[in-house]
C-alpha positions as CSV (number, residue, x, y, z in Angstrom):
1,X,-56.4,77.2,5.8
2,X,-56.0,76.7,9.5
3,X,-57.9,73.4,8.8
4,X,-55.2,72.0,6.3
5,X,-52.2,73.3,8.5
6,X,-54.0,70.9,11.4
7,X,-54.2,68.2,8.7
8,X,-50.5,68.2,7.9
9,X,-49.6,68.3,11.4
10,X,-51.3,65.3,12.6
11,X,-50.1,63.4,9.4
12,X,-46.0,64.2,10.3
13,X,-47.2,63.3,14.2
14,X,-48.1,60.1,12.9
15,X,-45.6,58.9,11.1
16,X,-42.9,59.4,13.7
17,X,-39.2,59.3,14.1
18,X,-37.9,56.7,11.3
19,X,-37.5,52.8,12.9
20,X,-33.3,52.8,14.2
21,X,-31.6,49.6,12.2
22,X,-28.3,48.1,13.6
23,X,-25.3,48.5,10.9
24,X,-24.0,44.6,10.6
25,X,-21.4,43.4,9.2
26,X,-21.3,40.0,7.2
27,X,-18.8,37.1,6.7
28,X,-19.0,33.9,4.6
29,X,-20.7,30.2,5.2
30,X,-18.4,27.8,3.9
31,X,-19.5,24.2,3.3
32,X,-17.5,21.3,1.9
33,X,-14.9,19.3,3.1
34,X,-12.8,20.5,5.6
35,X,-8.8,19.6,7.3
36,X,-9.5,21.0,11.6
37,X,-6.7,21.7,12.9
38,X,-5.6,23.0,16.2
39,X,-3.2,25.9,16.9
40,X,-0.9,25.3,20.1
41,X,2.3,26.7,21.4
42,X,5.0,25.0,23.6
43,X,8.9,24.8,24.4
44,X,11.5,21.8,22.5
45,X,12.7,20.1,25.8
46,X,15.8,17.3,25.9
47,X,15.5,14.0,26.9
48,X,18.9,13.5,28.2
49,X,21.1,16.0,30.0
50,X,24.3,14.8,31.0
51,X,26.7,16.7,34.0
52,X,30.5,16.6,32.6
53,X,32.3,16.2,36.2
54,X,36.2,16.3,36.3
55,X,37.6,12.7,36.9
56,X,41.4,14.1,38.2
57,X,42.5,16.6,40.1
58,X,44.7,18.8,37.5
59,X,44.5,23.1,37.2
60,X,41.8,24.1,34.0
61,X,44.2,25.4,31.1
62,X,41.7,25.9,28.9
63,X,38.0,26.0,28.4
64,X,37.1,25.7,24.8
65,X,33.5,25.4,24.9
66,X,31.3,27.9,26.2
67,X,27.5,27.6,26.8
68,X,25.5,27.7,24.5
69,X,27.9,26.5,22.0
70,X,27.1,23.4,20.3
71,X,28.9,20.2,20.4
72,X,29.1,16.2,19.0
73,X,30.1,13.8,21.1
74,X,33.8,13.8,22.0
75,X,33.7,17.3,21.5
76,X,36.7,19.1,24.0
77,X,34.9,20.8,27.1
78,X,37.1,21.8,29.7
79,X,41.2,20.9,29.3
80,X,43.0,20.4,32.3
81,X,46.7,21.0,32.2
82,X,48.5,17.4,31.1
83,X,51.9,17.9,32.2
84,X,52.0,15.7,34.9
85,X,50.6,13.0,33.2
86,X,52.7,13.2,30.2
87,X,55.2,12.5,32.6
88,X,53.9,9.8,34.4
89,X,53.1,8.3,31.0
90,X,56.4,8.8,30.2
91,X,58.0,6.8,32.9
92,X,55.7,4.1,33.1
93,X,56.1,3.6,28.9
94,X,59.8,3.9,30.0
95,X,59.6,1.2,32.7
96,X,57.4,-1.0,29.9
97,X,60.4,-0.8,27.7
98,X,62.4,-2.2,30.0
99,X,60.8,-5.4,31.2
100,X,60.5,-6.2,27.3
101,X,64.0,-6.4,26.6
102,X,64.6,-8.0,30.3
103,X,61.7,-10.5,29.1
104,X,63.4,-11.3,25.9
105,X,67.0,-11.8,27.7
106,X,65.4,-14.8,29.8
107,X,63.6,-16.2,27.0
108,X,66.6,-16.2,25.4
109,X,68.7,-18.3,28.1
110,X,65.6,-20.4,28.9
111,X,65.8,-21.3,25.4
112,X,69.7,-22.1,25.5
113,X,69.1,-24.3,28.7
114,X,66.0,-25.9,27.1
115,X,68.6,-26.7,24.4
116,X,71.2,-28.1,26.9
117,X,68.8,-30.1,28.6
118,X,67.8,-31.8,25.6
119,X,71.0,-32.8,24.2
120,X,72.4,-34.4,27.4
121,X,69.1,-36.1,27.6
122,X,70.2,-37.4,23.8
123,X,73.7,-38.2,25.3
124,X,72.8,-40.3,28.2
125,X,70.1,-42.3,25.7
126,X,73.1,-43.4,23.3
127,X,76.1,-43.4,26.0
128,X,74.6,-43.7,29.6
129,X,77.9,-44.2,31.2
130,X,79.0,-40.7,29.8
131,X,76.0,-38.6,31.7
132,X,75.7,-38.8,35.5
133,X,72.5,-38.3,37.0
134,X,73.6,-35.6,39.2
135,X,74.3,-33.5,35.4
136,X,71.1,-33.9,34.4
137,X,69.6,-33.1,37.6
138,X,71.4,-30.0,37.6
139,X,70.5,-29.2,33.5
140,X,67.1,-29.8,35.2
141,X,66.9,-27.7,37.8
142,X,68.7,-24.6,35.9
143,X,65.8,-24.8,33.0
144,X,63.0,-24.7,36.0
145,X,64.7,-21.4,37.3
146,X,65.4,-20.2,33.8
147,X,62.0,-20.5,33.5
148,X,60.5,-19.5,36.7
149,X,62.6,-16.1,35.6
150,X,60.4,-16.1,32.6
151,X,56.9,-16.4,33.9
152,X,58.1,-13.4,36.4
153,X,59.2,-11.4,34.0
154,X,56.3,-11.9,31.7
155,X,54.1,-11.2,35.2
156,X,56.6,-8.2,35.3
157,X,55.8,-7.0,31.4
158,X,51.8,-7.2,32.3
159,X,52.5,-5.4,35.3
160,X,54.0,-2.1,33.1
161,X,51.5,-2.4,30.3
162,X,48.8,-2.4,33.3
163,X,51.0,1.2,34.3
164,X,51.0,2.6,30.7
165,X,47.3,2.3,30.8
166,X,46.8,3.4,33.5
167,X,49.0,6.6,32.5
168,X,47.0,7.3,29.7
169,X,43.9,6.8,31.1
170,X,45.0,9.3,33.6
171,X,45.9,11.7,31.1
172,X,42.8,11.4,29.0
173,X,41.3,12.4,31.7
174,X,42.9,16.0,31.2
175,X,40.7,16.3,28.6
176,X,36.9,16.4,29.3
177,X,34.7,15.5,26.6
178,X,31.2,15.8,25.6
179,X,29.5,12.5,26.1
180,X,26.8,13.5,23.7
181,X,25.8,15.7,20.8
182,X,24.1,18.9,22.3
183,X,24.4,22.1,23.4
184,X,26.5,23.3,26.1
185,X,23.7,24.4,29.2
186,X,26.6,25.1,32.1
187,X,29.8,26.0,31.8
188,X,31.7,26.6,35.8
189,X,35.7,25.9,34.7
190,X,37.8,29.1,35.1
191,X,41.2,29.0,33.4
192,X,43.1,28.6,36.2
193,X,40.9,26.9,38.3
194,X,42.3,23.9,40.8
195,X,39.8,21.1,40.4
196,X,39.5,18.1,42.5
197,X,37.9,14.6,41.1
198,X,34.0,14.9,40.9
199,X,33.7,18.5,40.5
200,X,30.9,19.2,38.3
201,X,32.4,21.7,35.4
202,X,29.8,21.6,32.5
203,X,26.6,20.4,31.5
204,X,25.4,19.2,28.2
205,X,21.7,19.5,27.1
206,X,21.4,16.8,24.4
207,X,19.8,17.7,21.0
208,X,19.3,14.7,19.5
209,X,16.9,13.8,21.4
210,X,14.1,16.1,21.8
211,X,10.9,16.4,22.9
212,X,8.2,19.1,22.4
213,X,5.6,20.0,25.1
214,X,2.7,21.8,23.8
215,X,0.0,24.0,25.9
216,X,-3.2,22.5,25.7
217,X,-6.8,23.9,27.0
218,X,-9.2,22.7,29.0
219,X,-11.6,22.8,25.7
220,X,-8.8,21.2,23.0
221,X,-8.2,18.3,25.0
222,X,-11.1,15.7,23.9
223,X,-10.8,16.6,20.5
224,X,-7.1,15.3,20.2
225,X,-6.4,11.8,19.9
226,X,-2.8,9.8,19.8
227,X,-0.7,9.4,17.0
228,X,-2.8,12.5,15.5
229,X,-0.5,14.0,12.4
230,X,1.0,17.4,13.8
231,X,3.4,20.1,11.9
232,X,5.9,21.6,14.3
233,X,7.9,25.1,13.5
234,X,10.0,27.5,15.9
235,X,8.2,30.7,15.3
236,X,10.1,33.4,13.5
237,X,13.0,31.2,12.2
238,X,11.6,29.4,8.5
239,X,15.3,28.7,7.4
240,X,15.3,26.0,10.4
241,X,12.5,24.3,8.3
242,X,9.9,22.2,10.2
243,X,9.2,18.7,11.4
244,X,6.2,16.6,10.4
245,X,5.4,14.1,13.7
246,X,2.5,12.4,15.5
247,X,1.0,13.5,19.0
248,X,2.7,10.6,21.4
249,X,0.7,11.9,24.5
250,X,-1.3,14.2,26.5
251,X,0.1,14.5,29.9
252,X,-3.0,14.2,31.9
253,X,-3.1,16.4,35.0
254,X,-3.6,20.3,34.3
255,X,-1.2,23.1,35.8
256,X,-2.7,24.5,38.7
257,X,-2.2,28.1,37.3
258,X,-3.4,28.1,33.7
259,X,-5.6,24.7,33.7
260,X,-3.5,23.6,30.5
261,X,-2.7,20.6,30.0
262,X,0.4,19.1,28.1
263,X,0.5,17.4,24.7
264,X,4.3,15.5,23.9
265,X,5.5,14.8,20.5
266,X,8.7,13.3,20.5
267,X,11.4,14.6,17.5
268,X,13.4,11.4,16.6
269,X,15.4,13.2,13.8
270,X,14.7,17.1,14.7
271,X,15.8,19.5,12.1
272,X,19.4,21.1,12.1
273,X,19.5,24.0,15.1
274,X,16.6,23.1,16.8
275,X,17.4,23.4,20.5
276,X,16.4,22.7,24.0
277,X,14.5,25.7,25.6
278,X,13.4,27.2,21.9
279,X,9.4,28.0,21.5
280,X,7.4,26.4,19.2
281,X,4.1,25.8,17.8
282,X,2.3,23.3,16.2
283,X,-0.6,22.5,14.3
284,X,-2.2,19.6,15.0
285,X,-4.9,17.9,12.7
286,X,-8.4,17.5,14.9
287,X,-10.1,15.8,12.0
288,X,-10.7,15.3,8.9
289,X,-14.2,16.0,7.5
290,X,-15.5,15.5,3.8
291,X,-18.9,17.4,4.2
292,X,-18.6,20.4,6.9
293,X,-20.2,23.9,7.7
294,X,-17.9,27.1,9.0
295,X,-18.4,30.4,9.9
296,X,-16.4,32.3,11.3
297,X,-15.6,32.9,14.7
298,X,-16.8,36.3,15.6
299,X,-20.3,35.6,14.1
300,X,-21.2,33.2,17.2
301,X,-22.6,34.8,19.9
302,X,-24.7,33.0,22.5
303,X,-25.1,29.8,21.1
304,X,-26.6,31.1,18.1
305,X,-25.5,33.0,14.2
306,X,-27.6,36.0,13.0
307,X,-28.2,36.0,8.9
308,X,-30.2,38.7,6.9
309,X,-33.5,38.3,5.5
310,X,-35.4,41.0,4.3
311,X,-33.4,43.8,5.8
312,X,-34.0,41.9,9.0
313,X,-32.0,40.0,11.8
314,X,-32.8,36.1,11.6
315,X,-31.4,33.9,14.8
316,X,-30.2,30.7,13.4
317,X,-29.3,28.3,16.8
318,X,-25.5,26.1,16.5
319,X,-23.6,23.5,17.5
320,X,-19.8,23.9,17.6
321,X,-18.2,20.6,16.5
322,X,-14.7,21.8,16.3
323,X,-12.7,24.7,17.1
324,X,-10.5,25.0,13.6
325,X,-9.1,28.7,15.4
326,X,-10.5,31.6,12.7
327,X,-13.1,29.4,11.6
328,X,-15.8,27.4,13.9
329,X,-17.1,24.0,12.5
330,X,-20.7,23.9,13.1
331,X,-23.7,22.2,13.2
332,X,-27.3,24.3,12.3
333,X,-29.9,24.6,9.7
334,X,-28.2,27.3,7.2
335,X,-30.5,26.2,4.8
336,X,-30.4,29.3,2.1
337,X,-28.0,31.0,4.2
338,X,-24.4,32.1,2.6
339,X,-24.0,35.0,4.7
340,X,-23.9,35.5,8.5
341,X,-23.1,38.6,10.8
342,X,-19.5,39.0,12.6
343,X,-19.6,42.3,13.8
344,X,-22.9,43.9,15.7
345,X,-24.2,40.7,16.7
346,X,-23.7,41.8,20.0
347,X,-26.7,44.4,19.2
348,X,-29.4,41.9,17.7
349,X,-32.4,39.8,18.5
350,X,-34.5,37.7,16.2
351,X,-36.5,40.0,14.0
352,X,-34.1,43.2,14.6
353,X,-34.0,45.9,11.5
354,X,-30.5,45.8,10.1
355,X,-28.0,48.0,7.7
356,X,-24.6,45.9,5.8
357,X,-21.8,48.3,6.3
358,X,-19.8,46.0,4.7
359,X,-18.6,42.2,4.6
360,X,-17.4,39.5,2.3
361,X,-19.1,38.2,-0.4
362,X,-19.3,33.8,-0.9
């Protein structure tokens, strides 16, 4: 009896505590041709901002736009009260009225004396002895200051059209306007305001001519080429739709803060409430591939993929080609392999005992 009870008890001392297995769990290989794409995030910029400065002196009587209102070009800015330059227009279209009817009045007797003239020029052809020379000199020398009057009052009438102008050029100037179509960025006129000429009052961030400027790492950079195809989007906003472009450059120097560089895609027709100063992202297409190998992200670790054989840990060495954000392209020997490990990777080595808690199947 005591001889058996020995027995068993070196038998359970042998066998030992049971082997400890890492719980894994799995995610898909997926081969077959493949779109990369990078993810990248940025701000729409404008091209062309233009500073709306007051071009007469004149008190602000009303400020219709405000900023951040959008505006087309022409739109009314800032509105400076016009009284004074009614006026002036008034006087000087006054003036202009004037010199018309004084211009017509010597036309009118340089044409009589330019008749005279001409008949006793007729008269002393046929009868000689009728017309002296002195009455014809005289007939001569009234049409040359009859029409000396003329040219001066036709210098006169240039004169006051040259002042009507000027009038309402001085009173369009009352009204600023937006040179371009954009959004209003600045807006200093205060109802009320004196102004003097060359005061900056408002500034106008163009919108039809954007720009976007996209973040991109240290690690995306060679992968992106010019003229690459690219979907922009604000984030958050679908009803403003999207814009389908091509990368036009990748500024080259990195910020000194985040190491990122900058990739431009210029909007030439941007969507319908896209602004200056809005986020956006992009998706940029990397390449395309027609024969490729993914897995995802969270199942490299160290240069290297773990799949299951035989209830145990197998280390398959990669490559990464591309970066395509949840999913890695790579390149390996997954020969056999459908499956690989995304979460306890951390915990294994070649050969390790495992357990599948869970994962998806191919």
């Amino acid at each position: 009896m005591y001889l058996l009870i020995l027995l068993l008890g070196c038998q359970k001392a042998a066998s030992g505590p049971p082997a400890f297995t890492v719980p894994v769990v799995l995610g898909p290989v997926q081969r077959g041709p493949a779109v990369v794409r990078q993810h990248l995030l940025g701000e729409l910029t404008s091209l062309a901002e233009s500073s709306v400065a007051a071009e007469t002196s004149g008190t602000v009587e009303g400020v219709p736009a405000r900023v951040g209102s959008p505006v087309a070009a022409g739109d009314l800015l800032v509105q400076l009260d016009p009284a004074a330059a009614r006026i002036a227009l008034d006087v000087a279209e006054a003036r202009l009225a004037a010199a018309v009817a004084e211009l017509k009045g010597r036309e009118a007797a340089r044409d009589r004396l330019e008749a005279d003239r001409a008949r006793l020029g007729k008269v002393q052809g046929s009868q000689p002895e009728a017309i002296s020379a002195q009455v014809l000199q005289e007939a001569e020398l009234r049409l040359q200051e009859a029409q000396a009057a003329l040219d001066a009052g036709q210098a006169n009438q240039e004169l006051r059209r040259a002042e009507v102008a000027a009038a309402r050029l001085e009173l369009a100037r009352c009204s600023l306007r937006s040179p371009v179509a954009g959004v209003v960025a600045r807006q200093d006129a205060r109802i009320g305001q004196r102004v003097a000429p060359g005061t900056v009052l408002v500034e106008v961030v163009a919108t039809g001519e954007l720009e976007a400027l996209l973040d991109l790492g240290e690690g995306q950079a060679g992968q992106i080429s010019l003229g690459a195809p690219l979907t922009l989007q604000v984030p958050g906003r679908a009803e403003l739709g999207s814009y389908e472009g091509q990368v036009g450059g990748v500024v080259p120097a990195a910020e000194s803060r985040s190491r990122n560089q900058k990739l431009r895609v210029d909007l030439a027709l941007p969507p319908s409430g896209w602004l200056p100063g809005m986020a956006v992202e992009g998706e940029v297409q990397v390449a395309a591939l027609s024969d490729a190998v993914q897995v995802p992200r969270d199942a490299v670790f160290g240069g290297a993929v773990f799949s299951i054989a035989d209830g145990k840990a197998k280390k398959i060495p990669v490559q990464l080609r591309y970066d395509a954000g949840a999913m890695l392209v790579v390149e390996a020997d997954f020969t056999g392999v459908d499956q690989v490990v995304v979460r306890g990777n951390e915990a294994l080595q070649d050969g390790s005992p495992v357990t599948e808690v869970g994962g998806a199947k191919p």
